[in-house]
C-alpha positions, 0 to 999 in steps of 0.5 A: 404504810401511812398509818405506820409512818405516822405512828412512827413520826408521833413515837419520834414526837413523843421521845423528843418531848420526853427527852426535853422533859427530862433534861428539865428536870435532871438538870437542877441535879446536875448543877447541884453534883456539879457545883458539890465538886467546885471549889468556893472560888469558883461558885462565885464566878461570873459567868457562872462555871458549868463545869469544875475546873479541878474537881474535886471531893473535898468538900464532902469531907468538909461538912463533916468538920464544919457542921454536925451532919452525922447528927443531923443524918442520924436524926433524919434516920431515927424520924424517917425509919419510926415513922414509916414502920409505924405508918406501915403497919397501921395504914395495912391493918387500917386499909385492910379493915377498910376494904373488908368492911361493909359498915355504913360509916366506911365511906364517910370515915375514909372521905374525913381522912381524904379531907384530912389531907386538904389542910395546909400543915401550918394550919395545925402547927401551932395546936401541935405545938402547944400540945407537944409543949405540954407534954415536954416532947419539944426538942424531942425526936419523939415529938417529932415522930408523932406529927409525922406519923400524923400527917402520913398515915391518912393517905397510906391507909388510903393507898393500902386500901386500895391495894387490898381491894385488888385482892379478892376476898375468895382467898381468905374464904378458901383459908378458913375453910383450910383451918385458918382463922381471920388472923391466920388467914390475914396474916399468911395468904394476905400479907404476902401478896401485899408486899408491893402495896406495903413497899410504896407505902413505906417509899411514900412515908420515906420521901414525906418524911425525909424532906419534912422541914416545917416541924423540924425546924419548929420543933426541934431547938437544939443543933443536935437534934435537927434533921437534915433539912433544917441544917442544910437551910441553915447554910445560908448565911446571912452575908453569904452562901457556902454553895459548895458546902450546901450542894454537897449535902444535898448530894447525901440527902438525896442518895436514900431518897433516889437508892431507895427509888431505884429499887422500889420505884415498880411497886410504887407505880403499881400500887398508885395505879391499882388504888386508882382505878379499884373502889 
C-alpha cells in the first residue's frame, strides 16, 4: 500500500509540473491569438487587457490590405515545399547508402556533416552571398533555396540514417532472392516502410525553413519577394508597433507549422528516438 501511495503522490507530482510546464508555454500563444483580436486601442492600455473587450476578426483582413502578406505567404510556400522535397529525398538516398555501407570513410564522412551542423549560419552568410551575387540568384527564391537546402539536409540524412538502420538488411535479401534488383528491392519493400522516418524528416526541413529569417531578410531585396518572417519583422515601426497587426500574422504563420504538427507529430517523435538509440 505504500509503495502504491507513492507512486500515485509522484504521478500527482509529475502532472502538476507538466501542467505548469505547459502553461508556460501556451501562454505566449494565448497573448498573441488574443491581442490578434484587440483592437489598436486596446494594445496600448495600461494596464495591459488580457482579454478584448470586443473581439473581433477584423484585423485579419486588414493585413491583407496593408501589406502584401499573400506575396510574402507565397513565397514562404515556394522555399518551404522545394526545399523539403529536395531535402527528402536526398537525405533518404543519402542516409539509405550511409546505413548500408560498409566503407572505412563512412563515419568520418557522417561525423563532417554532424560537424557541419556546429557552424553558426552568419559565419557562411557572407561566402553565400557573394557566390549567389555572382551567379545573380540574389532576390531570387532559387537563391534562397539553395542555402536552405544547405543547411537542412546534413541533419536529415543524419535522421534518415537512423531510421534505416532499424530496418533490417535480411529484407532486402529475401527481395533479390524473389527476382528484385538493389533498386527494386529499395524501392518497393524499403521505402514503404520508411514513411514515418520520411514524414519527420520533412516536418523537420518544414519548421527550418519556415521560420528561416537571416537569409531571407539578406537575400531577398524586393517587397514581393520576401518570406513571411521578414515581413512580419518588418511591423515594427520606427515610432511605433501595430501589435494587432503583428499578432494576427503570427497567428497565419503558425497554423502550418501547428496543422502540419498535429498530423505528423507521432512519426517525428519516433524516428527521433529510433535515431537515438540505433548506430
Amino acid at each position: 500500500m505504500k509503495k502504491i501511495k507513492k507512486h500515485n503522490q509522484v504521478s500527482i507530482l509529475s502532472y502538476i509540473v507538466l501542467v505548469l510546464f505547459s502553461l508556460i508555454v501556451l501562454y505566449p500563444l494565448a497573448w498573441m491569438v488574443l491581442t490578434s483580436l484587440k483592437t489598436l486601442e486596446e494594445t496600448f492600455v495600461i494596464p495591459p487587457v488580457w482579454l478584448p473587450e470586443h473581439p473581433s476578426l477584423k484585423t485579419y483582413g486588414d493585413i491583407f490590405v496593408k501589406y502584401p502578406i499573400a506575396a510574402y505567404f507565397r513565397n514562404s510556400v515556394i522555399v518551404v515545399v522545394v526545399t523539403t522535397a529536395v531535402s527528402v529525398i536526398v537525405s533518404c538516398l543519402a542516409g539509405y547508402a550511409a546505413s548500408r555501407s560498409r566503407s572505412r570513410f563512412k563515419k568520418p564522412f557522417m561525423t563532417f556533416l554532424l560537424v557541419l551542423q556546429m557552424f553558426p549560419a552568419v559565419m557562411l552568410l557572407v561566402p553565400y552571398y557573394k557566390m549567389l551575387t555572382a551567379y545573380r540568384l540574389v532576390d531570387t527564391l532559387p537563391g534562397l533555396i539553395l542555402p536552405n537546402i544547405a543547411f537542412t539536409m546534413p541533419f536529415c540524412t543524419w535522421m534518415m540514417m537512423g531510421y534505416f538502420n532499424t530496418i533490417p538488411s535480411e529484407l532486402e535479401q529475401a527481395a533479390q532472392i524473389d527476382g528484385c534488383n538493389k533498386y527494386q528491392s529499395f524501392a518497393r519493400v524499403i521505402c514503404p516502410l520508411t514513411m514515418p522516418g520520411v514524414a519527420a524528416t520533412a516536418i523537420y526541413s518544414f519548421i527550418q525553413v519556415w521560420n528561416e529569417y537571416m537569409f531571407s531578410q539578406t537575400l531577398m531585396k524586393t517587397e514581393t519577394s520576401k518570406t513571411l518572417t521578414v515581413g512580419i519583422a518588418q511591423m515594427v515601426g520606427e515610432y511605433r508597433t501595430l501589435w494587432n497587426d503583428m499578432m494576427a500574422a503570427s497567428v497565419l504563420t503558425s497554423l502550418p507549422l501547428i496543422i502540419v504538427f498535429l498530423f505528423l507529430q507521432k512519426q517525428f517523435i519516433a524516428t527521433l528516438t529510433s535515431g537515438a538509440v540505433k548506430g
